[in-house]
C-alpha positions in Angstrom: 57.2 -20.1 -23.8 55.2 -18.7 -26.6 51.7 -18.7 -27.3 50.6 -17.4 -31.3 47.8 -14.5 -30.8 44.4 -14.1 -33.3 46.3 -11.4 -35.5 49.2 -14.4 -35.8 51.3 -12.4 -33.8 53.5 -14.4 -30.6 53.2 -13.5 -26.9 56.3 -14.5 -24.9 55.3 -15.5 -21.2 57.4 -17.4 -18.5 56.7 -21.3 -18.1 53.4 -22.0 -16.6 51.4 -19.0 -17.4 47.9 -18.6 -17.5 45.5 -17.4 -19.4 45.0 -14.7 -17.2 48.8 -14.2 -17.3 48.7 -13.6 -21.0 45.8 -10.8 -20.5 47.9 -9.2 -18.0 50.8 -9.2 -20.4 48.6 -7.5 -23.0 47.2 -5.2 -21.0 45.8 -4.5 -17.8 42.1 -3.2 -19.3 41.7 -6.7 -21.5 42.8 -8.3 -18.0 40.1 -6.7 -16.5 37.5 -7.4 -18.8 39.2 -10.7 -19.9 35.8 -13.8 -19.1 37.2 -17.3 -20.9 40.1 -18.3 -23.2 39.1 -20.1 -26.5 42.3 -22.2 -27.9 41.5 -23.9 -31.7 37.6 -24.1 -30.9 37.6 -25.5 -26.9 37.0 -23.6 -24.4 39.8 -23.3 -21.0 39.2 -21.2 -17.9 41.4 -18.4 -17.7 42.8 -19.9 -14.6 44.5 -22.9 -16.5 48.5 -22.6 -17.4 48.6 -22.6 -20.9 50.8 -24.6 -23.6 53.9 -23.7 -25.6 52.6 -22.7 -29.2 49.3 -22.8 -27.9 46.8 -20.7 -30.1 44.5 -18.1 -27.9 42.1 -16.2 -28.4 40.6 -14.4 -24.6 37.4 -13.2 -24.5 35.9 -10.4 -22.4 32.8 -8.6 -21.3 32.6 -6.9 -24.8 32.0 -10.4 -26.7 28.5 -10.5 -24.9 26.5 -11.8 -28.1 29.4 -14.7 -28.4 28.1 -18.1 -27.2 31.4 -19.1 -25.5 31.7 -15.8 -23.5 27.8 -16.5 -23.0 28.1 -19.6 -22.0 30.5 -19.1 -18.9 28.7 -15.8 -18.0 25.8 -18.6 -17.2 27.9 -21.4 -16.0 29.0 -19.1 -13.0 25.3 -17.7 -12.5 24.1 -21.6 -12.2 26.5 -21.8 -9.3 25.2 -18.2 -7.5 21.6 -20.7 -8.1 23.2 -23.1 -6.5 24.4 -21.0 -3.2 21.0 -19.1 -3.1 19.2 -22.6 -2.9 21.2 -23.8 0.0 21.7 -20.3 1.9 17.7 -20.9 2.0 16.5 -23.8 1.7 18.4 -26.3 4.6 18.7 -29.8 4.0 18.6 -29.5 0.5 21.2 -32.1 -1.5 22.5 -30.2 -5.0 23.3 -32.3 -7.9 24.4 -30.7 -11.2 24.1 -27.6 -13.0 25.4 -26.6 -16.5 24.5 -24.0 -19.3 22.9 -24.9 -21.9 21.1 -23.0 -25.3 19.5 -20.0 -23.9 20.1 -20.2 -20.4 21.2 -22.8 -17.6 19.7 -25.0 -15.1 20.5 -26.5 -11.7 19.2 -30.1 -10.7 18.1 -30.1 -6.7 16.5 -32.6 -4.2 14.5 -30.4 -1.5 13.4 -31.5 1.7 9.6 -30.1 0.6 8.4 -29.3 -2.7 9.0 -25.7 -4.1 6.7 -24.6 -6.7 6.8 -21.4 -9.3 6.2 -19.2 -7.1 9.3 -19.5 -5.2 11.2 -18.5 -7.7 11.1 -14.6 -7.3 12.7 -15.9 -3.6 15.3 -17.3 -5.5 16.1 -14.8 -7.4 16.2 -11.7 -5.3 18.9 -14.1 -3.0 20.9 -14.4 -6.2 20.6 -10.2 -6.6 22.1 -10.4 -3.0 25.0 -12.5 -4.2 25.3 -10.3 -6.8 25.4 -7.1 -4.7 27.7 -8.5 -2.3 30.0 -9.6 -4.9 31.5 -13.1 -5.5 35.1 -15.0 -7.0 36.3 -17.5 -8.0 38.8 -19.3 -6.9 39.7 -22.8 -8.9 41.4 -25.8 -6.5 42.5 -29.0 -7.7 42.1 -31.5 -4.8 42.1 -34.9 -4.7 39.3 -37.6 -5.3 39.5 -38.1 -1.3 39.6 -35.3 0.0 36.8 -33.9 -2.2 34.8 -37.0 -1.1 35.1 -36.3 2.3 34.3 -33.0 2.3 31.4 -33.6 -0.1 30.1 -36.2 2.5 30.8 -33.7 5.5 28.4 -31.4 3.5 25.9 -34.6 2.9 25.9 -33.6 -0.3 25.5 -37.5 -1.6 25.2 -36.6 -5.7 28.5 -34.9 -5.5 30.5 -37.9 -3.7 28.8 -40.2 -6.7 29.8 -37.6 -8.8 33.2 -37.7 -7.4 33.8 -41.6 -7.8 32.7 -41.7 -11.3 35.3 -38.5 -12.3 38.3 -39.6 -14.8 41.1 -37.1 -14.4 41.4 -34.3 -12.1 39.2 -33.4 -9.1 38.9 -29.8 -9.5 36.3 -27.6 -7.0 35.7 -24.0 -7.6 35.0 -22.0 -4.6 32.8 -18.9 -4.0 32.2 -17.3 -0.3 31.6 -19.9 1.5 30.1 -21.9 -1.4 32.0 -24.7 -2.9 30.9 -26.9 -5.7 32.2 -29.4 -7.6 33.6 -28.0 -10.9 35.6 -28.7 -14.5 34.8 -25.1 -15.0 35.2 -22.7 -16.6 34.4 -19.9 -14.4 34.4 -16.2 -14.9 36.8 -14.4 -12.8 34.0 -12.5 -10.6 30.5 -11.5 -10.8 30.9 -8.4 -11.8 30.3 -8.8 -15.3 26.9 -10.9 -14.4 24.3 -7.7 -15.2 20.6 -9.5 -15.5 19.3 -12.6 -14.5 16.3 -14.4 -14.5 15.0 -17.5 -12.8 12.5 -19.3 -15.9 10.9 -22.0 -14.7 10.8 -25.6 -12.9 10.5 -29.5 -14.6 11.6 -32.7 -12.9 14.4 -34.5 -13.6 15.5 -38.2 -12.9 19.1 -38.0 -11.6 21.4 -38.9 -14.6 18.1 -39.4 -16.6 17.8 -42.3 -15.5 13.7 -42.8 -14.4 14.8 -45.8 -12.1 16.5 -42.8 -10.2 15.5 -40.3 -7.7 13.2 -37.4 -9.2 15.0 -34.2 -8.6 13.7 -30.4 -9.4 15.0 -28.8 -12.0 15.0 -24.6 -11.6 15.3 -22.9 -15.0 17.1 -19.4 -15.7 19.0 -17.3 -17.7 21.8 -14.2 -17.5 23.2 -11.8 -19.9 25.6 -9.2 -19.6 23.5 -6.5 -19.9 19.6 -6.0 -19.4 18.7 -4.9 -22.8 19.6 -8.0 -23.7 17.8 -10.1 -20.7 14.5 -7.5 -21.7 15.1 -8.6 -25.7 15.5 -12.2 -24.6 12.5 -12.5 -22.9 10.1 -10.8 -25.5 11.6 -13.7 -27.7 10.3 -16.2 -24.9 7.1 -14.8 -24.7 6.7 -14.8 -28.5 7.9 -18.7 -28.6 5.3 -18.9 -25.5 2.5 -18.1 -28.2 3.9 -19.8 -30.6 4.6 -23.1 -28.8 2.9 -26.1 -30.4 2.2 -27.7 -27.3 -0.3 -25.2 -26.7 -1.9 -24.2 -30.0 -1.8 -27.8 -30.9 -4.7 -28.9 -28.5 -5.8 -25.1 -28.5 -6.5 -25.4 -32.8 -8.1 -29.2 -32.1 -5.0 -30.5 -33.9 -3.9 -33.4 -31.1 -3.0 -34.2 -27.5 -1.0 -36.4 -25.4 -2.6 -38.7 -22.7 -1.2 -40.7 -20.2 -1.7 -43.8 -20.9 0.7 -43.4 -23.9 3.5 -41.3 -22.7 4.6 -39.8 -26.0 2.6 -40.9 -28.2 0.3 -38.1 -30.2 -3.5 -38.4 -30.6 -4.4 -37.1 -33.9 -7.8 -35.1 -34.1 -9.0 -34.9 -37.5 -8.1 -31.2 -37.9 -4.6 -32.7 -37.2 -5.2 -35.1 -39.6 -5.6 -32.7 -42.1 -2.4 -31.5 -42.2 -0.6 -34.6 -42.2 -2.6 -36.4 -45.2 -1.3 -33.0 -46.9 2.0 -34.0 -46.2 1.8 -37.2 -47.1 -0.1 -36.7 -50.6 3.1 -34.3 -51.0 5.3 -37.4 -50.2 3.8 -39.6 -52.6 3.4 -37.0 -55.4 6.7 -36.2 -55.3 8.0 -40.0 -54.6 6.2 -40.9 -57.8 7.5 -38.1 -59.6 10.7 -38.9 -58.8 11.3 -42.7 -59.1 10.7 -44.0 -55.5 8.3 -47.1 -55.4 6.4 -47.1 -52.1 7.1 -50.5 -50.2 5.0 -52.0 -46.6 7.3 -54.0 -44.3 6.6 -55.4 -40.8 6.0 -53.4 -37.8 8.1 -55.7 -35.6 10.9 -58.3 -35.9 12.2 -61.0 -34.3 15.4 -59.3 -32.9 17.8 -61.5 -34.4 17.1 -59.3 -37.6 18.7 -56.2 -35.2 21.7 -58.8 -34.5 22.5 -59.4 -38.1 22.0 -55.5 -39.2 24.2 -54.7 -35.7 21.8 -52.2 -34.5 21.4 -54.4 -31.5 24.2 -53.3 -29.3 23.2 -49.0 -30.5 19.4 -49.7 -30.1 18.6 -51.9 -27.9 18.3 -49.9 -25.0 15.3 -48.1 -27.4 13.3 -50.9 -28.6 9.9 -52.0 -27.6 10.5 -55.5 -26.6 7.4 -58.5 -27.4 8.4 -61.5 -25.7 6.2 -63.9 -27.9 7.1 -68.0 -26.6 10.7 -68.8 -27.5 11.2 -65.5 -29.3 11.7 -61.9 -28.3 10.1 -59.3 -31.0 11.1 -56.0 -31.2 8.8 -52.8 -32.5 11.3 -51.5 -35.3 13.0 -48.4 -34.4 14.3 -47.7 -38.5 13.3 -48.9 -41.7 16.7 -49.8 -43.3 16.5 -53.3 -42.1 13.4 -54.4 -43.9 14.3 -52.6 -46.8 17.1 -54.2 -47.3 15.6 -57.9 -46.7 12.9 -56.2 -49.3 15.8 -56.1 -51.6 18.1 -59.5 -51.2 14.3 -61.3 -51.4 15.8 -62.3 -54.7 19.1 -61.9 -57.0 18.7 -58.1 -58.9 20.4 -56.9 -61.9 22.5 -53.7 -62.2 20.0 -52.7 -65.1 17.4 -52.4 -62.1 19.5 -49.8 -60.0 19.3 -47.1 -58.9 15.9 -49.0 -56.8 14.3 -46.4 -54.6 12.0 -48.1 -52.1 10.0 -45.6 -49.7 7.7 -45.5 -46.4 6.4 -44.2 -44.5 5.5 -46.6 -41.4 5.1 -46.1 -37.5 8.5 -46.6 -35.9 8.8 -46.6 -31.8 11.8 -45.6 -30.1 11.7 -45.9 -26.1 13.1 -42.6 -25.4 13.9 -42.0 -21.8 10.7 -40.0 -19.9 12.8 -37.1 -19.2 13.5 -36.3 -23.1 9.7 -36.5 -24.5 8.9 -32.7 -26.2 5.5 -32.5 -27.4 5.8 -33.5 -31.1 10.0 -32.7 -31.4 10.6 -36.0 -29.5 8.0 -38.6 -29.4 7.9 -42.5 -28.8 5.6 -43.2 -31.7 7.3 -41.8 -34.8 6.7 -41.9 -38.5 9.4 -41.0 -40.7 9.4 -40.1 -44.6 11.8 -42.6 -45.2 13.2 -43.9 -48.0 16.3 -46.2 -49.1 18.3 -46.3 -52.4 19.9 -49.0 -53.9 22.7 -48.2 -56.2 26.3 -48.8 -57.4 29.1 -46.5 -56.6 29.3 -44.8 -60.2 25.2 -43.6 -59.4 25.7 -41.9 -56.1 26.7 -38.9 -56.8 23.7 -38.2 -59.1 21.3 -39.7 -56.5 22.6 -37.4 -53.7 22.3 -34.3 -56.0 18.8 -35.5 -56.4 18.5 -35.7 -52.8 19.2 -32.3 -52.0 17.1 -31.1 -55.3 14.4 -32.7 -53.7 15.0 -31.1 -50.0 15.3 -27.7 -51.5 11.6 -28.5 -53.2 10.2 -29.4 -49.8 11.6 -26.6 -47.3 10.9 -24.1 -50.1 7.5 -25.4 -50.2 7.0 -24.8 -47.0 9.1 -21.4 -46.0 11.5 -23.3 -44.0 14.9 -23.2 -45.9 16.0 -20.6 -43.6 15.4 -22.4 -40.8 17.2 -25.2 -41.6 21.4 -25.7 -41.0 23.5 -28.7 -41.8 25.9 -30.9 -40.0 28.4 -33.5 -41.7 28.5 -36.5 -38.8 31.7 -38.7 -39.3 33.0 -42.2 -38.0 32.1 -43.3 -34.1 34.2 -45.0 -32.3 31.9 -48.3 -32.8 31.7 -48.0 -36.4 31.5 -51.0 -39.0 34.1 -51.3 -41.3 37.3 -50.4 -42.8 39.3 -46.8 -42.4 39.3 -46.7 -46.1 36.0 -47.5 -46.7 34.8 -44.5 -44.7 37.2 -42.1 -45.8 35.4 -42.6 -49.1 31.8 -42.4 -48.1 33.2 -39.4 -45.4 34.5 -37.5 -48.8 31.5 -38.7 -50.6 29.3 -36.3 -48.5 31.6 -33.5 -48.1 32.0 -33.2 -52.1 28.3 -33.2 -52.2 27.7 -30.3 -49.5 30.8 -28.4 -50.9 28.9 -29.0 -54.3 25.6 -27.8 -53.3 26.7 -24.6 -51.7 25.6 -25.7 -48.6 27.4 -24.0 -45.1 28.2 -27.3 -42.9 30.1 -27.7 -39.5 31.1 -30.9 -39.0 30.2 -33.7 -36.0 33.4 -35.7 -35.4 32.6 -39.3 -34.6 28.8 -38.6 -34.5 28.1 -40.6 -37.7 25.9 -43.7 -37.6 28.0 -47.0 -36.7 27.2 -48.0 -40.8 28.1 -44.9 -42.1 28.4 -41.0 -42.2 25.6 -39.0 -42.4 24.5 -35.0 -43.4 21.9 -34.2 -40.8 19.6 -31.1 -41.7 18.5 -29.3 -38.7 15.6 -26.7 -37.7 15.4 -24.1 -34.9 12.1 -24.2 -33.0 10.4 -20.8 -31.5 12.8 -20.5 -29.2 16.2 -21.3 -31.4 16.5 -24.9 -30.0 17.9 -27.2 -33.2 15.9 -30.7 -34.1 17.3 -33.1 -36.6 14.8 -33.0 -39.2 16.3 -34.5 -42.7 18.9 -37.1 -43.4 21.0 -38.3 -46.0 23.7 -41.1 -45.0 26.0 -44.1 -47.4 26.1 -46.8 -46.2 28.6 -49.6 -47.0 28.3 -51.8 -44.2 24.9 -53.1 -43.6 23.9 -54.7 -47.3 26.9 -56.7 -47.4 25.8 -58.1 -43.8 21.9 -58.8 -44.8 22.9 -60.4 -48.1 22.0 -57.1 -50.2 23.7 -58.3 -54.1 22.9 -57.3 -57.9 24.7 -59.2 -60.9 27.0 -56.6 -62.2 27.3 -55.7 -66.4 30.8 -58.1 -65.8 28.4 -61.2 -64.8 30.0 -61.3 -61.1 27.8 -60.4 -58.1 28.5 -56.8 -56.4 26.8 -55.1 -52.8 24.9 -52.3 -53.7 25.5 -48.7 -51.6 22.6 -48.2 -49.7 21.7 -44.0 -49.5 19.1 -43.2 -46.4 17.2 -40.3 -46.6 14.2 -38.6 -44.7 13.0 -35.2 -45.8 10.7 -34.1 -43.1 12.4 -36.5 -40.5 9.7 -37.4 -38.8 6.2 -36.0 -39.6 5.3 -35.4 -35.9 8.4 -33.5 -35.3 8.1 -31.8 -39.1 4.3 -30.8 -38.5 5.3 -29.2 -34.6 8.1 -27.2 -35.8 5.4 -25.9 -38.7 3.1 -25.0 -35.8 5.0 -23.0 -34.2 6.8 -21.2 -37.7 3.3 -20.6 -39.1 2.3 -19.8 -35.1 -0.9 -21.8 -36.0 -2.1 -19.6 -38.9 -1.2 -22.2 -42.1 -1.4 -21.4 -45.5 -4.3 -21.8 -47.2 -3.3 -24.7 -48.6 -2.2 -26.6 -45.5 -5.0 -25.6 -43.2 -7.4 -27.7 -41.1 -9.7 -25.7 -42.6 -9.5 -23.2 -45.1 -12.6 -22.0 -45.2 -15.7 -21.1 -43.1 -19.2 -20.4 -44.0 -21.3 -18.5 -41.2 -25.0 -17.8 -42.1 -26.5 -14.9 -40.5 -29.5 -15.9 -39.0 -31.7 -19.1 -40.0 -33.1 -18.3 -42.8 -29.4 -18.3 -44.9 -28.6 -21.6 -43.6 -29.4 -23.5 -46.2 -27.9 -21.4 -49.3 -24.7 -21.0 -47.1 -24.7 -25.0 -46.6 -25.0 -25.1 -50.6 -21.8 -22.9 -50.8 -20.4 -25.1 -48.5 -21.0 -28.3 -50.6 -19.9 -26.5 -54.1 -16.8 -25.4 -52.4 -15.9 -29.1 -50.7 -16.7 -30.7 -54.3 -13.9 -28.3 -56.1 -12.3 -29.8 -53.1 -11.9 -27.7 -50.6 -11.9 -27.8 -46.5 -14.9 -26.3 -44.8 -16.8 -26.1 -42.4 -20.4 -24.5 -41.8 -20.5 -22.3 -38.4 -24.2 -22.2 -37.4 -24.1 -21.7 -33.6 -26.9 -19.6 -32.0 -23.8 -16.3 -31.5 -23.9 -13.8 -33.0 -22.0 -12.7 -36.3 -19.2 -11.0 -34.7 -19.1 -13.6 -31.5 -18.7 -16.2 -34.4 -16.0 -13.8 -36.5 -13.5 -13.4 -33.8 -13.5 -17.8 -33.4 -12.8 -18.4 -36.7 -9.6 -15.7 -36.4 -8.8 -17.5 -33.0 -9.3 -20.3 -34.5 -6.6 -18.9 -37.7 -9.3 -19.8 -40.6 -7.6 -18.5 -43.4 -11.1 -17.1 -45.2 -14.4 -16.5 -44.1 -17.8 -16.3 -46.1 -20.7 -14.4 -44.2 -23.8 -15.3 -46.0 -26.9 -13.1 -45.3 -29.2 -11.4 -47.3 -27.4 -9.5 -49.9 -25.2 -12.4 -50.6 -25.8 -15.2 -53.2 -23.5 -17.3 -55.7 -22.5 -14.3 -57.6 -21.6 -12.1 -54.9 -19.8 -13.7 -51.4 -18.6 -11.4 -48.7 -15.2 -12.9 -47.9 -13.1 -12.1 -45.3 -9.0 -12.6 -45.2 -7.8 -13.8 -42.0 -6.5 -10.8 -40.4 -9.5 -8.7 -41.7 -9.5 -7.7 -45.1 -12.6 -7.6 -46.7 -13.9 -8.0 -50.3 -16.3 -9.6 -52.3 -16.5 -12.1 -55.0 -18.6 -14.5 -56.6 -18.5 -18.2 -56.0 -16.5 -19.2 -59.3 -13.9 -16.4 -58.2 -13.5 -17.0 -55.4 -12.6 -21.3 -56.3 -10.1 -19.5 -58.8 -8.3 -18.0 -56.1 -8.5 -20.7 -53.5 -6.5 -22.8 -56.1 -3.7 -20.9 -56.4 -3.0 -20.1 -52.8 
C-alpha cells in the first residue's frame, strides 16, 4: 500500500503498516522522536495500521508548541496520574482522565478525602514513574474480558465504562498499570520532561449531580521545563487576574448559596453594567433596533411549537402552576417572534429590528457554573431581525459593523476568534434550505475578512450560526457574540408580512447578541482590564481624599461639581492617613485621585494617575480631560 506524505510525496509500506512503520521507513531518528500521527485533521496513535492513500502527517518531540503533539504528551502523563494514585492510595476506584486546554485531569473516588497538600505526594510518585521509565503497549480485547478484569481490579467506573463502549475495547498497558484506553498514547515517557500537579475540584461522575461526587486532581506536562516554568508564570498572572477574585475583592459582586449561579450585583458592579447597557441602547437607537419587553416565563407549549422543547428542556426552570407547567425562558427568539405575528406586517415595515435585553435562566448542570463565564441567571444583548431574503446580506454586514464598533470600543478585537457552526443532526428543515443560509454566513465571513474554522453539525437545530469567541486569562474560549438565519422557526409561530406582489411571505429571522451575555461579557473584561478599567467604564473614576478635617468640606464641594458634569466619585474621609488612604484607592484601581489640602482650591487640584503620575490642574481642566478618556 501507499500512504501520500506532507511534501505530496508517496511512501510505499507492506499491508497493515503502522504509523510507527512509516516512521521507521523514513528513518530511524524520526522513528525515535516520532509521538502521534495526524491524517486530514484527526488524530491516530502511532500504533494503529494505516490506510491505503491515507494522508500522514507524524509528529515528534520537536513539534512541542503543537496542540496535537501536546495533547498526547498529556494524555499519557494523566495515565502516570492515574498509576501514582493507586500505587499509593489502596482502595481507590479510577474513573476517567483526558487532556484538555492547558493541561489534563483525572477523575478518582478515594477511600478518605485528599486535600492540596497531597499533591506534591503525587507528584514526586509520578517523577518516580518517570525515572523508572514507562511504555505503552496498545491491546484490543474484548468487551468481556476487559469487564472481568476491570471487575477483578474493582474498578466499577471502568466496567460501566465498558458496557456503554460502541466499537472496539482497546486497553493500553503500562508496568503493571492498565487502563482503559481509545488512546492515543506516546510511545514511552521519555519525551515527558516537566510536570506539574495544579489543583483539586469535585466532579459528579458523568456530570451528572444525581451521581457519585468524585475528586478531580488537576495538572499539566510539557516537553521541556522552560516551557512548564513559562506556563506557570502565565497561571499565576491569570491567578491575579481572575474575576472570581477581583470581582468580590473591587466590591463588584458575589455568589451565595442559596442561588447557585446566580450573581449578586453590588452597586460598584452596577456601575459597569448600566455603562454597558446605555452603550446598547445608544447604539440600538442609532442603528434602527426598537427596544421590545416580553414575558419572563411561558407556558411550555410555546417551547413545543418553536421545537426547543426536545434541545432545552433538560435546561429550563420548570413552574408547575394548576393544569399548566411554565417554563423560565431560556432565549428570547420565541417571544419575539409571537411580538411579530401579533398582527399581519407589510414588507414596507422590514427590515423590523426588535431588541432586549431580559433575564434568561438556563439550568446548567452544578459541575459547569464558572463565576460570571457560565451562570444560571443570564442576560443577553439580544436582538432579532425580521427581514426578507433580498435584505440579509446588508443586515449581516451591519452586524459585524456593529461588532467591530463594540470589541473596538472596548480593546477586545484581538481577543475574539470566530467559528461557522453548520447543520445538527436534529435540525429543522430541508437540505436545500440550509445549504442556503450555510453559504449565507460563509459569504459574509469570507466578505468581512474574518479568519473562521468551521463546527460541523454544531449549528442550532433552526439554523447555522457564526459564533464569536474570547479567550479568558488563561486562554480558555467563551462564546460571546452570535449571528444565526433562521428559516425554520417563523414559519412554525405564524411569523408573515404581505409581500409588494399582495401574497403573504415568512420573514428570515437574523439572531444576534454582541456582548453575549453581559455577566459573561463584564467577567472576561475583569480579567482583560485585570480590574483597572478605563476611565470611562470604572466603578469609580474618581476619588477625592481631604487631608485632615478642615478640607473636608471644599473637597466634598469638588466632589459634587465633579458628579454634576457627571462623573463617578467618591469622597475618602477615613481617620488614615494620606498615604494609608493612597495605596487603597490604587488597590482599589481608581483611575484618578484628588488630594485636597491646603494649597489646593478650584484652580489648582493635585491629581494623581493611577499608577502614580502626578500633576496639577484646575477644576475646569481637569472635567475637560475626564471627558475625553
Amino acid at each position: 500500500m501507499r500512504v501520500l506524505l506532507p511534501d505530496n510525496s508517496e511512501l510505499e509500506l507492506p499491508d497493515g503498516a503502522t504509523g510507527l512503520d512509516a516512521a521507521r521507513a523514513i528513518g530511524p531518528k524520526l522513528a525515535e522522536q516520532a509521538v502521534l500521527l495526524r491524517s486530514n485533521g484527526t488524530v491516530q496513535d502511532l500504533r494503529l495500521p494505516l490506510r491505503d492513500g491515507q494522508q500522514i502527517q507524524i509528529l515528534t518531540t520537536r513539534d512541542k508548541d503543537d496542540p496535537d503533539a501536546l495533547y498526547v504528551l498529556r494524555h499519557s502523563t494523566a495515565h502516570l496520574l492515574a498509576e501514582a494514585v493507586r500505587r499509593l492510595y489502596p482502595g481507590v476506584k479510577i474513573a476517567i482522565g483526558p487532556p484538555i486546554e492547558n493541561g489534563f485531569y483525572y477523575d478518582f473516588e478515594f477511600p478518605q478525602p485528599i486535600r492540596e497538600e497531597d499533591l506534591p505526594r503525587i507528584e514526586a510518585e509520578i517523577q518516580r514513574e518517570l525515572d523508572e521509565g514507562r511504555a505503552w503497549e496498545r491491546r484490543e480485547v474484548a468487551a468481556d474480558e476487559a469487564k472481568r478484569f476491570f471487575a477483578e481490579q474493582g474498578e466499577d467506573y471502568k466496567v460501566e465504562l465498558v458496557d456503554t463502549a460502541e466499537g472496539e475495547i482497546s486497553v493500553y498497558v503500562q508496568g503493571e498499570f492498565t487502563d482503559l484506553c481509545r488512546g492515543p498514547h506516546l510511545q514511552d515517557s521519555r519525551p515527558i520532561k516537566a510536570v506539574k500537579l495544579t489543583g483539586l475540584a469535585g466532579a459528579y461522575w458523568r456530570g451528572n449531580e444525581r451521581n457519585t461526587q468524585l475528586t478531580r486532581i488537576y495538572g499539566t506536562a510539557f516537553y521541556s521545563k522552560e516551557d512548564l516554568e513559562a506556563h506557570l508564570a502565565r497561571l499565576e498572572e491569570a491567578r491575579k487576574r481572575d474575576h472570581r477574585r477581583l470581582g468580590p475583592q473591587l466590591d463588584l459582586f458575589h455568589f451565595d448559596d442559596l442561588a447557585p449561579g446566580m450573581p449578586l450585583w453590588h452597586p460598584k458592579g452596577m456601575a459597569i453594567w448600566n455603562a454597558l447597557e446605555d452603550l446598547r441602547r445608544r447604539e440600538n437607537a442609532r442603528r434602527g433596533y426598537d427596544e421590545v419587553k416580553t414575558p419572563l416565563m411561558w407556558d411550555v407549549e410555546l417551547w413545543h411549537r418553536s421545537g426547543h422543547w426536545e434541545k432545552y428542556r433538560d435546561n429550563l426552570f420548570l413552574v408547575p402552576h394548576g393544569e399548566t407547567t411554565f417554563g423560565l425562558k431560556p432565549m428570547n427568539c420565541p417571544g419575539h417572534m409571537l411580538l411579530f405575528a401579533s398582527r399581519l406586517r407589510s414588507y414596507r415595515e422590514l427590515p423590523l429590528r426588535f431588541a432586549e435585553a431580559a433575564p434568561l435562566h438556563r439550568d446548567e448542570a452544578t459541575g459547569t457554573l464558572h463565576g460570571l463565564l457560565r451562570v444560571r441567571h443570564i442576560t443577553q444583548d439580544d436582538a432579532h431581525v425580521f427581514c426578507t431574503e433580498e435584505q440579509i446580506e446588508h443586515e449581516i454586514d451591519e452586524m459585524f459593523d456593529y461588532v467591530g464598533f463594540v470589541y473596538d470600543r472596548f480593546g477586545v478585537r484581538e481577543l475574539a476568534h470566530a467559528e461557522l457552526a453548520t447543520r445538527p443532526e436534529n435540525k429543522l428543515g430541508s437540505d436545500e434550505q440550509w445549504d442556503y443560509t450555510e453559504s449565507v454566513l460563509r459569504a459574509a465571513l469570507e466578505r468581512q475578512g474574518i479568519p473562521y474554522r468551521v463546527m460541523e453539525g454544531e449549528g442550532a437545530f433552526y439554523g447555522p450560526k457564526i459564533d464569536l469567541f474570547m479567550d479568558d486569562a488563561v486562554g480558555r474560549p467563551w462564546q460571546m457574540g452570535t449571528i444565526q438565519v433562521d428559516g425554520q422557526q417563523p414559519a412554525r409561530l405564524g411569523c408573515t408580512y404581505m409581500g409588494a406582489d399582495n401574497q403573504e411571505h415568512t420573514p428570515y429571522v437574523l439572531h444576534r447578541a454582541l456582548f453575549g451575555s453581559l455577566e459573561r461579557f463584564i467577567g472576561i473584561l475583569i480579567e482583560h482590564y485585570a480590574g483597572a478599567f478605563p476611565l470611562w467604564l470604572a466603578p469609580v473614576q474618581v476619588r477625592v481624599i481631604p487631608v485632615g478635617e478642615d478640607h473636608r468640606a471644599a473637597a466634598a464641594e469638588v466632589r459634587v461639581k465633579l458628579e454634576n458634569a457627571g462623573f463617578r466619585l467618591d469622597l475618602d474621609e477615613r481617620d488614615e492617613t494620606v498615604g494609608r488612604r493612597i495605596r487603597d484607592a490604587e488597590l482599589e484601581k481608581i483611575p484618578k485621585v484628588i488630594v485636597f489640602g491646603d494649597r489646593e482650591s478650584a484652580e489648582s487640584l493635585a491629581v494623581r494617575d493611577r499608577g502614580g503620575g502626578q500633576y496639577t490642574a484646575s477644576l475646569a481642566d481637569l472635567v475637560r480631560e475626564l471627558a475625553t478618556l
